[in-house]
Structures are given as C-alpha cells and as structure tokens.
N, CA and C atoms as a LAMMPS dump frame, in Angstrom:
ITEM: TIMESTEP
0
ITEM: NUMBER OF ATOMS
246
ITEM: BOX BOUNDS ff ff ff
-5.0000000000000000e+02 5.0000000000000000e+02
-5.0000000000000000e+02 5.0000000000000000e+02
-5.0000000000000000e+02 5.0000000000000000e+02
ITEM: ATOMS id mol type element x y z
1 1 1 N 299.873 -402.922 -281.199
2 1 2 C 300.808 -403.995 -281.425
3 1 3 C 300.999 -404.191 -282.929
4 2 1 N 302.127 -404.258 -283.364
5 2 2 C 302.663 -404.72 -284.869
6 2 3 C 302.095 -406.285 -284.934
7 3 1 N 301.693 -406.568 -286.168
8 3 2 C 301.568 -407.607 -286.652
9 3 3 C 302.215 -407.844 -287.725
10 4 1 N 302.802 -409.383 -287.906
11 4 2 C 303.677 -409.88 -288.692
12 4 3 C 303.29 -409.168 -290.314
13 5 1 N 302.387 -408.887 -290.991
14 5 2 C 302.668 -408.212 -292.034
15 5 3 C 303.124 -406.746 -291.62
16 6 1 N 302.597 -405.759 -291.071
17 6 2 C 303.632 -404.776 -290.093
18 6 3 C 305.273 -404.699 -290.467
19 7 1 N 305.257 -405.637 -289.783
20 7 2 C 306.777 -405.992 -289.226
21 7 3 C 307.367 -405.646 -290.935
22 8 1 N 307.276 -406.839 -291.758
23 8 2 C 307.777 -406.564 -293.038
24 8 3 C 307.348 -406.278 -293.966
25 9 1 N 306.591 -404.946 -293.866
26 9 2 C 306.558 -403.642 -294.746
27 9 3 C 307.322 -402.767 -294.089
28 10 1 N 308.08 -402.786 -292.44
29 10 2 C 308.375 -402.19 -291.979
30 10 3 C 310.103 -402.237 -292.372
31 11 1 N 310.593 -403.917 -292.873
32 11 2 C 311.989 -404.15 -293.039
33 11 3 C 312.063 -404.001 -294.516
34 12 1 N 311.124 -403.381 -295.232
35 12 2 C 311.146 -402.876 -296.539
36 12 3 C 310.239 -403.999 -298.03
37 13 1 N 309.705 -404.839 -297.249
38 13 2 C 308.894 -405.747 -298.114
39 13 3 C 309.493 -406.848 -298.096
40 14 1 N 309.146 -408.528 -298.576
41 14 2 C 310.132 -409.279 -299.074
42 14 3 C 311.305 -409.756 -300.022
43 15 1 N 311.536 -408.829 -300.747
44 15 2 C 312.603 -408.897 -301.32
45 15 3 C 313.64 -407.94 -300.737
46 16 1 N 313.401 -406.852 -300.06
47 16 2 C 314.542 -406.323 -299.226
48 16 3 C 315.024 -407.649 -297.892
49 17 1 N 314.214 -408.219 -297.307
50 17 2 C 314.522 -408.635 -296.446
51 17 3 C 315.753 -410.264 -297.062
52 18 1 N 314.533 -410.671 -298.176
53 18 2 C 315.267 -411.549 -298.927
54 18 3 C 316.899 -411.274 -299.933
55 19 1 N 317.245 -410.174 -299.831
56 19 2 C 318.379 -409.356 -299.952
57 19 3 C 319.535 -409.404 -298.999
58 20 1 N 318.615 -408.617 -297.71
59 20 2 C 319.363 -408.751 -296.499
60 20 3 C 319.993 -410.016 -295.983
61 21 1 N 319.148 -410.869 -296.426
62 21 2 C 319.5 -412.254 -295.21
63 21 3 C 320.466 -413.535 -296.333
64 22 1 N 321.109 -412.32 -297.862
65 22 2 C 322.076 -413.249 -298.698
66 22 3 C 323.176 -412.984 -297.619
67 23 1 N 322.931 -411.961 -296.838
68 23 2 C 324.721 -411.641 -296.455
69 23 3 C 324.764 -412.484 -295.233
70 24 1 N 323.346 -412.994 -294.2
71 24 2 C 323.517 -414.003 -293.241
72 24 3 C 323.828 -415.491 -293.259
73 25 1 N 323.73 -416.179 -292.335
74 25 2 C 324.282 -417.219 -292.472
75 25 3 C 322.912 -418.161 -292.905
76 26 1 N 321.694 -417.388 -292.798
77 26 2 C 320.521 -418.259 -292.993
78 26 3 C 319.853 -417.587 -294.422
79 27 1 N 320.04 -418.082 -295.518
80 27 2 C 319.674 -417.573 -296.916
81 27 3 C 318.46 -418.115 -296.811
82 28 1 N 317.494 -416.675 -297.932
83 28 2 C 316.286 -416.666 -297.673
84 28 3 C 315.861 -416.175 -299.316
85 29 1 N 314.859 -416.343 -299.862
86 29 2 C 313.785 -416.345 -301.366
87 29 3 C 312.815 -415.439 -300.828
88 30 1 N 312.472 -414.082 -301.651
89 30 2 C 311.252 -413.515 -300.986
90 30 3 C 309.844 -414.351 -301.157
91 31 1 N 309.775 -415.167 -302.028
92 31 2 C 308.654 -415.953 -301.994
93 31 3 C 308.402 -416.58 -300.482
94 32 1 N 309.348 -416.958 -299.602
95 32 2 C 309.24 -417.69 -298.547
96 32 3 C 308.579 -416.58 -297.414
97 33 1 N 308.955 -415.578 -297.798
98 33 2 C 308.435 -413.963 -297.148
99 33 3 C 306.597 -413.892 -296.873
100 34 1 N 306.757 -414.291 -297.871
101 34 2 C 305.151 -414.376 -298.223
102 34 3 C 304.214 -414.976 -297.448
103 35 1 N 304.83 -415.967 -297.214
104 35 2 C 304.082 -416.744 -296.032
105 35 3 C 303.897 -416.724 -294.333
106 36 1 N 304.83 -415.797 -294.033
107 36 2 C 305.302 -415.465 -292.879
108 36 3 C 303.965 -414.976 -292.42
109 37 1 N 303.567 -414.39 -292.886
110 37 2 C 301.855 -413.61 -291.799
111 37 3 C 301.038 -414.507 -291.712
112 38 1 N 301.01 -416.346 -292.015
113 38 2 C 299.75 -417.26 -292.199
114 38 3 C 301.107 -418.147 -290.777
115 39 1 N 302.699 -418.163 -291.331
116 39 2 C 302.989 -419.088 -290.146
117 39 3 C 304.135 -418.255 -288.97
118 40 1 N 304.181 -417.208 -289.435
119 40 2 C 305.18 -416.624 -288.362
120 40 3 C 306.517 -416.352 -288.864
121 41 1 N 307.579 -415.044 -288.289
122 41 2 C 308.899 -415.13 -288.902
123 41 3 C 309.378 -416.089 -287.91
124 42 1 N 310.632 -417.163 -288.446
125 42 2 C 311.101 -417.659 -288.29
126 42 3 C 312.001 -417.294 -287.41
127 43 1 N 312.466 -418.23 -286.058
128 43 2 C 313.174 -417.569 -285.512
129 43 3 C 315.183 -416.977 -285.989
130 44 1 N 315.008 -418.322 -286.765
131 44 2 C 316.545 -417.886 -287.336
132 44 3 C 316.796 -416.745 -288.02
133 45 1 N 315.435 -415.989 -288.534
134 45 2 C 315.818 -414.73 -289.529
135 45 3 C 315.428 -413.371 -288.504
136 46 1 N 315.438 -413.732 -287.335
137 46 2 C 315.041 -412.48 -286.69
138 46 3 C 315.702 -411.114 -286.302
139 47 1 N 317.572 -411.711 -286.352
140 47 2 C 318.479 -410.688 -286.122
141 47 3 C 318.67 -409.74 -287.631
142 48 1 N 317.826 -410.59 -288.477
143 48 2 C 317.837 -409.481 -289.825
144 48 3 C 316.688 -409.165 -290.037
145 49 1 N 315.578 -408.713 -288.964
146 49 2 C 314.408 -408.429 -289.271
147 49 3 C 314.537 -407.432 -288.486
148 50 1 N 315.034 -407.372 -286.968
149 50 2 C 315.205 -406.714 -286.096
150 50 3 C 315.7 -405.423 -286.712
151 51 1 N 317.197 -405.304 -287.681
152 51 2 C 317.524 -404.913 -287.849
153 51 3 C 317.318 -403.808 -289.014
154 52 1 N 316.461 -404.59 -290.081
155 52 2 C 316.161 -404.038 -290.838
156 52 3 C 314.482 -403.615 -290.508
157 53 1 N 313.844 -403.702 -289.621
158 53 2 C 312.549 -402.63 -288.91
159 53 3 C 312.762 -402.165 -287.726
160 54 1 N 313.814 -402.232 -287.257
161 54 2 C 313.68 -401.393 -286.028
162 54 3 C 313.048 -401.939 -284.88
163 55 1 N 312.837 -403.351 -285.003
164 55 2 C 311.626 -404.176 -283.664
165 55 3 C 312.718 -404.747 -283.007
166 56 1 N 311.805 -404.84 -281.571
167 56 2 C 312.712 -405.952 -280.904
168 56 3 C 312.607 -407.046 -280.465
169 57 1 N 312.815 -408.039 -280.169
170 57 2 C 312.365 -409.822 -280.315
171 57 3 C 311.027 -409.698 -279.326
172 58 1 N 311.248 -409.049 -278.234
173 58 2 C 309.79 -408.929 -277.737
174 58 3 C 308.377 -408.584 -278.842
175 59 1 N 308.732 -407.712 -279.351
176 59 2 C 307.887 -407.092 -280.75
177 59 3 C 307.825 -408.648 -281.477
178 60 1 N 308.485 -409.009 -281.971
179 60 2 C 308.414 -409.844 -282.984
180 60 3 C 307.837 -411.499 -282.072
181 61 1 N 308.121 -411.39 -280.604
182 61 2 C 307.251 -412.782 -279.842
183 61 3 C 306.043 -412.853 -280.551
184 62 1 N 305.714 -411.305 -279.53
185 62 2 C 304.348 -411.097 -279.516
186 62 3 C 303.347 -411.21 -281.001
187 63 1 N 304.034 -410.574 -281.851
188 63 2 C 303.449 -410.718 -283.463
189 63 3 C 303.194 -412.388 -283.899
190 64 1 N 304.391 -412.956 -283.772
191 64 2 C 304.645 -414.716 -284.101
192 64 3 C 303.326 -414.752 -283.202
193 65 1 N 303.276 -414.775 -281.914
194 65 2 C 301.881 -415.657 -281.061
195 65 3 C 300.782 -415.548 -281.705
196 66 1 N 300.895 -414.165 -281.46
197 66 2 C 299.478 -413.747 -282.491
198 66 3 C 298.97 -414.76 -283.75
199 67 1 N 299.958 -414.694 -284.532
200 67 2 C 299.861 -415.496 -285.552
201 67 3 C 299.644 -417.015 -285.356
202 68 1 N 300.441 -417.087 -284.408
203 68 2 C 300.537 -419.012 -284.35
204 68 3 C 299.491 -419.546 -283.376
205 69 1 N 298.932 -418.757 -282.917
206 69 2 C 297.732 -418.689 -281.966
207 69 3 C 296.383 -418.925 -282.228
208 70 1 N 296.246 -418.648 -283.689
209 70 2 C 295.098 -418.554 -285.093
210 70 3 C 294.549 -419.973 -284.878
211 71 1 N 293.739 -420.323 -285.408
212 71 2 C 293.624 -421.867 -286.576
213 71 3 C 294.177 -421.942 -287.516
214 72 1 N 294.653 -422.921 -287.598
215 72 2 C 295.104 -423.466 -288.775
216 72 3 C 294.284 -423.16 -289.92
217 73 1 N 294.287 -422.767 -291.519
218 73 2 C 293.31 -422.718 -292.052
219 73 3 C 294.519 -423.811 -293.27
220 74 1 N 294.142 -424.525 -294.021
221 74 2 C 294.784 -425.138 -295.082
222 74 3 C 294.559 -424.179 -296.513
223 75 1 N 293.281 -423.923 -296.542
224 75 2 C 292.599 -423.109 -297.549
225 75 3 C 292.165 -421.976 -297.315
226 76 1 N 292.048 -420.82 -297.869
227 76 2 C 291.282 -419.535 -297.982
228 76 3 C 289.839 -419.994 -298.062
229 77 1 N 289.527 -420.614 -298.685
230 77 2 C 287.914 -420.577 -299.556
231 77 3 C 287.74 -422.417 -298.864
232 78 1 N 286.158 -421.903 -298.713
233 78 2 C 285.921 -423.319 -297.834
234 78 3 C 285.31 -424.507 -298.936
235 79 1 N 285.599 -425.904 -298.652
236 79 2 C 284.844 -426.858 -299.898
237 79 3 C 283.594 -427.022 -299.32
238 80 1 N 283.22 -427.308 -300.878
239 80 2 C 281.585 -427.921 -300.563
240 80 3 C 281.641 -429.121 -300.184
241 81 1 N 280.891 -429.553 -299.419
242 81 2 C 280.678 -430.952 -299.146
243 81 3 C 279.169 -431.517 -300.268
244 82 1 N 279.6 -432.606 -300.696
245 82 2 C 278.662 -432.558 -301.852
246 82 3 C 277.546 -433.822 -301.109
C-alpha cells in the first residue's frame, strides 16, 4: 500500500504538485504539501494528485486512513514534566 508521502514523491514532490493545482480551482503553497503525511491530502486537491501520480481515490482513501487513523502527536519530541 502507498502511503501519503509515496503518493507525493510520486506527483513529483511539493512544489510540482503546488504548480499543478495554480491551474485548479483550489490554489495550493508547497509549504502546505509538507504537512500532508502528519494530516492527510485533502480531499479538494485529489483530482490533481490523481493525476499527477497515477493513483486512484481508492489509493489515496486508503493512504488518508492510514494517516488519520494515527494519534494525534502536537510535537515530535516529548516535554519534560518538571
């Protein structure tokens, strides 16, 4: 199974995709790219993800669940409790 980082190395990284999606109706920053493997692609950008990796929304369910399925983490690195 592809997983959401997968997916977009597969539609050429985030700035290709953030390229692609000036010409849609839903404009996109590759910085926002970035985050996609901690919360999921969005469903509005999927007909330009599809397109530009070759997946198909089934592919891309299954990846999002995966992901959104996780814990929540707020942080990478855990605090001390003092």
């Amino acid at each position: 199974m592809k997983n959401v980082r997968d997916i977009i190395t597969e539609a050429g990284g985030p700035r290709e995709i953030a390229k692609a999606a000036k010409k849609s109706r839903y404009k996109l920053v590759a910085k926002s790219v970035y985050d996609w493997p901690t919360i999921g692609i969005p469903e509005k950008h999927w007909a330009t993800i599809m397109r530009l990796a070759g997946v198909t929304a089934d592919e891309l369910h299954r990846a999002n669940e995966a992901v959104r399925s996780r814990p929540f983490r707020r942080h990478a690195r855990a605090h001390a409790v003092a």
